[in-house]
N, C-alpha and C positions, 0 to 999 in steps of 0.2 A: 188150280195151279197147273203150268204147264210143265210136262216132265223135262229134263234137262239129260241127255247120253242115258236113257231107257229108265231112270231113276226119278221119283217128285223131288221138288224142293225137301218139302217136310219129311220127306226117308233121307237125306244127305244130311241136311240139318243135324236130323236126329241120329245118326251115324255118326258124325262129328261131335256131337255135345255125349255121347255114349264114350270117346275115346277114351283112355288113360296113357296120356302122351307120354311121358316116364319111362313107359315099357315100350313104347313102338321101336319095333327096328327099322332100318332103310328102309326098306320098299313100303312097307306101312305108313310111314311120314311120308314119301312119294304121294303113295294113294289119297292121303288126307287131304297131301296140299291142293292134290288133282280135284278134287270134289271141291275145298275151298275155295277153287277158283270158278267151278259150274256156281257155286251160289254167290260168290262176289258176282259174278257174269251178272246171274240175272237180280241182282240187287239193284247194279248199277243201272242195268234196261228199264228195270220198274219205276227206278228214282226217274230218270229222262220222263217216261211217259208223264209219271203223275204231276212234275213238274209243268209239262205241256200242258194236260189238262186241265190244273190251276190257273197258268198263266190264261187259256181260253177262256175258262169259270169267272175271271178277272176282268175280262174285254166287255162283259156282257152284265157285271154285274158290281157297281162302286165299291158295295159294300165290303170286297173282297180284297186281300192288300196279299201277293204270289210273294213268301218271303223264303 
């Protein structure tokens, strides 16, 4: 996985599903959302790519239906 502002996915990830929203003050909600949006970032990169990749997988192969 590539790291995203000096951090992996799966330590962001996992720093987010560790939260207990309830209790965050400002800045904490700041930081979350800041992270949720490095891993929306690269969610949305990987969905493009693997879409691409399908749609290729598809060109070269009937069996294959890029849905």
């Amino acid at each position: 996985m590539s790291a995203t502002a000096g951090r992996s996915i799966v330590s962001l990830v996992a720093a987010l599903d560790a939260l207990d929203v309830p209790r965050l003050d400002r800045d904490s909600v700041r930081a979350a959302l800041g992270s949720l949006a490095l891993v929306k970032g690269w969610h949305d990169g990987l969905h493009v790519s693997m879409s691409r990749r399908l749609r290729d997988l598809a060109a070269s192969s009937p069996s294959i239906f890029p849905e």
